[in-house]
N, C-alpha and C positions, 0 to 999 in steps of 0.2 A: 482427629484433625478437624481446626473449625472450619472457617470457609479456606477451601483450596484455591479460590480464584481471588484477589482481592480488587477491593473499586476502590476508588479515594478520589479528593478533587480538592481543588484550588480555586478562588475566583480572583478576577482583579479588583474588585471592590466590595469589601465584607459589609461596609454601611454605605447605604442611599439614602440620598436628601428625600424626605417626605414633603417636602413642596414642590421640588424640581419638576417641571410638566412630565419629561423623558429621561432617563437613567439606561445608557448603553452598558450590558455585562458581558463580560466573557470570563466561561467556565472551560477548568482542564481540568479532563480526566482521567483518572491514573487506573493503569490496571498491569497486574504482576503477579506471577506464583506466590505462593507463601513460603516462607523459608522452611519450611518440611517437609512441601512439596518438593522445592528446587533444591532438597538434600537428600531426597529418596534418591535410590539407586536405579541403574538402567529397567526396574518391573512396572516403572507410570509411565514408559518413553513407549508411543504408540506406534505399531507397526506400518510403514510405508507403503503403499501402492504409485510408483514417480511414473510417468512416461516422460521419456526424451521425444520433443518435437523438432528435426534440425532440417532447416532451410538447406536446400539442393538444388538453389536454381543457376540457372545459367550466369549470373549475376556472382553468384560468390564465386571469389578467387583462391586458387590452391592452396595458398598458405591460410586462409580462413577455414576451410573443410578440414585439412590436415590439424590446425589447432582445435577444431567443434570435436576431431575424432580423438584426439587425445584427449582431450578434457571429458569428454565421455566419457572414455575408458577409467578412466581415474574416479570419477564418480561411482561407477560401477565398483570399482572397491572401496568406497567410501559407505555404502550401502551396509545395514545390521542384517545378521543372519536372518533369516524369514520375510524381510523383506521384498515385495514384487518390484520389476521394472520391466517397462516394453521400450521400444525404438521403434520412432517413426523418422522416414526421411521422407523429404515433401518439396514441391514444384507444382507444377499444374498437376501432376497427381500426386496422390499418396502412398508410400510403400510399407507396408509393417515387416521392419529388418528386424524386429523381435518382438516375438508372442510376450502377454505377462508368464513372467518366467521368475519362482521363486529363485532367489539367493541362497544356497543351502550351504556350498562348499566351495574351493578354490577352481575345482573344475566348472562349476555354473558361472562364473566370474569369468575364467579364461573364455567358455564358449558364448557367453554373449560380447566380448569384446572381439571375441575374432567379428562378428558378425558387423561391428561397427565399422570392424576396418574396411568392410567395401562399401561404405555409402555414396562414395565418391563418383562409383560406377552408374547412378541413378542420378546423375546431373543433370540439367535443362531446364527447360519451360520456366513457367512462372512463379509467382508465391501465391498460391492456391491458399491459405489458412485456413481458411472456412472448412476445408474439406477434411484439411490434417488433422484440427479442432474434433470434427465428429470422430475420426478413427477412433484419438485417444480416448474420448470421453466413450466409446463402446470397450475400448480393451479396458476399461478402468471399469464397466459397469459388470465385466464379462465375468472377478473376480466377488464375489458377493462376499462380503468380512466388515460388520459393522465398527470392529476396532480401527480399521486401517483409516488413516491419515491419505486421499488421494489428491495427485495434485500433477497438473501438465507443466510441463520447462518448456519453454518455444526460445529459440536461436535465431534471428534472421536479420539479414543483412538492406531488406530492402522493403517496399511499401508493398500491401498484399494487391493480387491482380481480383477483378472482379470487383462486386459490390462493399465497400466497408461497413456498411449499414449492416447488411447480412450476417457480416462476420462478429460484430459487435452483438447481433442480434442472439446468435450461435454461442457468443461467451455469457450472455445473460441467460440464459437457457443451460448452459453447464454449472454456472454459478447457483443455482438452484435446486439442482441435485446435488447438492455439496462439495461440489468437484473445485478446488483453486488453479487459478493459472496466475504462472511468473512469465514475463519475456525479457528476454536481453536484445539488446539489437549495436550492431557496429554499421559503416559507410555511410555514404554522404546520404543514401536513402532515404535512411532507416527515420519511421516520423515515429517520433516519441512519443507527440500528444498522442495519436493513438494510439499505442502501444498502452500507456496510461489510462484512456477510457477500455480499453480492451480488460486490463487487470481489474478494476473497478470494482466491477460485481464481485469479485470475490473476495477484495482487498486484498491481491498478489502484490509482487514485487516487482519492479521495473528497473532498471540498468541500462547506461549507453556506456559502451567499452569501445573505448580510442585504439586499439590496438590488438591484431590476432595473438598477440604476445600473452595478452592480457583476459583473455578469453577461459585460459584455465583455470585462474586464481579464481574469477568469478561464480564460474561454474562449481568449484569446489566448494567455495563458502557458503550458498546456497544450498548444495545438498547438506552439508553438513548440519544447517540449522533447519534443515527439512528430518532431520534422523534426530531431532531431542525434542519434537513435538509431544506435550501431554497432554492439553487438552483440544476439542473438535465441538463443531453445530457451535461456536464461541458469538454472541447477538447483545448488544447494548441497547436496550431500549429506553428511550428520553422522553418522559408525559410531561408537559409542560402543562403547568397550573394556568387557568385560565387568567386571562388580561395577559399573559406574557408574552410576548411577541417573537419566534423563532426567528432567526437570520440567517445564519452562514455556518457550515459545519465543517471541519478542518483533521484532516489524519496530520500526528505529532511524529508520533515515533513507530515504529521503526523507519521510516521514512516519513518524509512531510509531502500532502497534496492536499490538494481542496478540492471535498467533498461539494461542492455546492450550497445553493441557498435553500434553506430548510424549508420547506413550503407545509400549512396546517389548516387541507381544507375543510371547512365546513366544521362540525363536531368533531372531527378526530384532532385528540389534541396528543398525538404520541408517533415520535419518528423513533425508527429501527434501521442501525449498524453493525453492516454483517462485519464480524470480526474473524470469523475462520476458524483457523487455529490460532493457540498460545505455545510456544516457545520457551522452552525452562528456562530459560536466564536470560530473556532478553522481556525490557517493558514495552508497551505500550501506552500512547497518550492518545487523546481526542482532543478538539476545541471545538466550542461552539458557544456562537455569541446570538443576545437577545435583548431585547429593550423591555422597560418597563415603569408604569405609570408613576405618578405621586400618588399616596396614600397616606394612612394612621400611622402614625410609629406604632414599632412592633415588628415581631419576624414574621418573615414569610418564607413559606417555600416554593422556589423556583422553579424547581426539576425533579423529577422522581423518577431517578436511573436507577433501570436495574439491569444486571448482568447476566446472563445464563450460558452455560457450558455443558458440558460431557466430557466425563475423565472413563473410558470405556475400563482403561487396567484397572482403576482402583472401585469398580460398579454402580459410578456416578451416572444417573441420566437426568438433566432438570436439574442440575445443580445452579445456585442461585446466591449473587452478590445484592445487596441495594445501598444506596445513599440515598439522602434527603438533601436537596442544596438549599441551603438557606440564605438568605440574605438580611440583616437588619435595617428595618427604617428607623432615620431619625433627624434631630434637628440639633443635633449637637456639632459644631464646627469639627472638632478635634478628630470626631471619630470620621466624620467624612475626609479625612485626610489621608485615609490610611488604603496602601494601595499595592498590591504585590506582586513586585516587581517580576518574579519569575515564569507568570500571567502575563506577563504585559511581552517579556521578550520571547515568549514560548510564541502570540499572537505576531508581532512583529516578524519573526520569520516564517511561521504557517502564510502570513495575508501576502508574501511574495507569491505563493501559487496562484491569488486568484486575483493579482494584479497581472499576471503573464497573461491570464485565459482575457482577460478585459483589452489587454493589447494584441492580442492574434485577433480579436473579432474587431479591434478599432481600426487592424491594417487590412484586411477584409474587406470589412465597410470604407475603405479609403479614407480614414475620416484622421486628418495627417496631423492636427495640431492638437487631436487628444491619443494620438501615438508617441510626438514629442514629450506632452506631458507628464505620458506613463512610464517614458525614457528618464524623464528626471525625477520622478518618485521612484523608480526603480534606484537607480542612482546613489542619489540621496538615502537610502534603504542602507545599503551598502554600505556605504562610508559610515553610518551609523555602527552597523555591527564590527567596523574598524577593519572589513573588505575592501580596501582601495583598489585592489585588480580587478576585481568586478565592478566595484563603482567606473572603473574605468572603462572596461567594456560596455559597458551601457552607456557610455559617453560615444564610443565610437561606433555603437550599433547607432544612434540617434543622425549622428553625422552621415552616414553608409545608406540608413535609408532616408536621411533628405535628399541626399544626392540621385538616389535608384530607384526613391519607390519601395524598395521590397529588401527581406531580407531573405538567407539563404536558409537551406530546408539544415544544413548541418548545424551553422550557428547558433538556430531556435531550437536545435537538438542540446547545445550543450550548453546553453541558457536554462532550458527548462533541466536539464541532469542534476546544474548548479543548485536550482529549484528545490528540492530533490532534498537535499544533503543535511542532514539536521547537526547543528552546531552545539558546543557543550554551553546548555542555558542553565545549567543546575539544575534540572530537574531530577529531585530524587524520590524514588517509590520504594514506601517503605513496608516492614510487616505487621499489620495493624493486627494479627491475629489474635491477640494476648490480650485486646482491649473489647475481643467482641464477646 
């Protein structure tokens, strides 16, 4: 097999004017199994270590508990033989309703779902996270198995009690020892943005579910694509060739958020994205845009990305992708014209993430006529990708908070979910294995 991980990339403009003072670029970058990998059979799929984290506070409603316990339970048979899971249920304190406990037979299934069925019984207090956070990440450290794939599920219905800092502090410190966290969250509570910085460090998964109804499918699908994980320790790293100017850095796919602005101080000219795990059939994208001078005609290169992974089944450690991004200078009309398009709408929906973050701190800052603004470039966004109900809702979120001031904590929940939602831009990731 050649490389099992593959990198690949796109830019929006393959020629730059050689006189132009500044040339803004932006690069997408592709990564995906190679079709040998993502045809080997269940012996590269890496073995699980999940804990269930599920919110028990006084705050969630009986029909949200009783769907957290079935959707559980279901996941629990969703799980491959050898597979660990624990259960935690959590409020101002924390309960460990299940030890890591391998998955062997039908019997190990039946007794840890019995055990989910009284979570109910541990109801009250608050949304402690922080605290439930440390349990898991000890039952996850308790199992020592460099194969295994570990990763916390958090359920919760409302905003955590205590310091957020702390707890944000707490996932940055699990995300370290290699630990991923996903959260889902439902009610009018539940704050996304954070939930979103919460996932960050590990580049987890995020979900707002409009309905207890709808709390199983979610939870389903999730584990599911948590059980065909092949490769771990997964890290992009971008050296940016000097004079090139980092900007902004964008997750594409499997979901879309904004990473932030790339900052490169002093001599260090190389930013690093934790990627986690890879997923056998599902891609991943990046963006990230940069500026760059006039110069000689001639290529140059932009970025020297390189990928690295661990495929544990198949006795990969250090395994390694690279590109060169290139770009041509020159002074030829014709070829500055040429501009790729699937670049351009790949950026066009990622820069909705870091227009929302620019509008939560302009309503913050009270600063109301660059909130309108950002209402009608949102908008306007919309109705481009041929969204009119959202274009609309951004029409009436703008009117809602001229009149109030403020918008609601639900609303900005499923604004940002919108955010969120990657659209079919064409992007296609292909297997370049044949050509290296």
């Amino acid at each position: 097999m050649a490389e099992e991980i593959l990198l690949d990339y796109a830019i929006d403009r393959p020629c730059v004017s050689s006189v132009q003072e500044e040339t803004r670029l932006k690069v997408l970058l592709k990564i995906n199994a190679s079709n040998a990998l993502r045809a080997a059979g269940s012996e590269v799929i890496l073995p699980l270590h999940l804990v269930f984290v599920l919110d028990v506070s006084s705050s969630m409603k009986t029909a949200e508990i009783g769907a957290l316990k079935e959707a559980a339970r279901l996941g629990v048979d969703q799980l491959n033989v050898g597979d660990f899971v624990s259960v935690i249920a959590f409020q101002s304190v924390a309960y460990e309703i299940v030890e890591p406990t391998r998955i062997r037979d039908a019997s190990t299934r039946a007794n840890i779902k019995n055990r989910i069925e009284v979570i109910d019984q541990f109801q009250g207090g608050g949304t402690d996270l922080e605290y439930a956070l440390t349990k898991a990440e000890h039952q996850l450290v308790s199992v020592p198995d460099y194969k295994q794939v570990r990763r916390i599920m958090v359920f919760t219905d409302g905003q955590v009690t205590g310091q957020p800092a702390d707890c944000l502090r707490r996932a940055a410190e699990i995300a370290d020892r290699g630990i991923a966290i996903d959260a889902m969250g439902f009610g009018q509570e539940f704050d996304f943005r954070f939930v979103q910085r919460l996932v960050s460090y590990s580049n987890g998964f995020t979900a707002k579910i409009d309905r207890p109804e709808d709390i199983k499918k979610v939870f389903q699908s999730r584990v599911r694509d948590m059980t065909n994980v092949i490769a771990k320790n997964v890290r992009l790293d971008l050296n940016f060739t000097p004079q090139v100017r980092a900007q902004h850095g964008y997750r594409y796919s499997p979901e879309i958020s904004y990473l932030g602005r790339m900052r490169l101080p002093g001599d260090v000219r190389t930013i690093s994205i934790p990627i986690g795990t890879i997923e056998r059939d599902k891609e991943y994208s990046y963006l990230v845009t940069c500026a760059v001078q006039a110069r000689a005609v001639g290529n140059i290169r932009l970025i020297k990305a390189d990928l690295h992974y661990d495929i544990p089944t198949l006795g990969i450690e250090g395994g390694s992708s690279t590109q060169s991004i290139v770009v041509q200078y020159t002074d030829d009309p014709q070829l500055l014209t040429r501009l790729n398009g699937e670049v351009e709408r790949a950026f066009d929906e990622a820069e909705v993430g870091r227009l929302l973050e620019e509008l939560e701190a302009s309503m913050r800052a009270t600063k109301h006529t660059e909130v309108a603004m950002i209402f009608d470039l949102l908008a306007e966004r919309y109705r481009e990708f041929g969204d009119h109900d959202m274009a609309s809702h951004y029409g009436d979120l703008k009117r809602k908070y001229a009149a109030q001031g403020q918008i609601s904590q639900d609303e900005m929940n499923y604004t940002r979910h919108k955010s969120t939602q990657k659209r079919d831009s064409g992007v296609q990731l292909v297997d370049a294995s044949s050509l290296i």
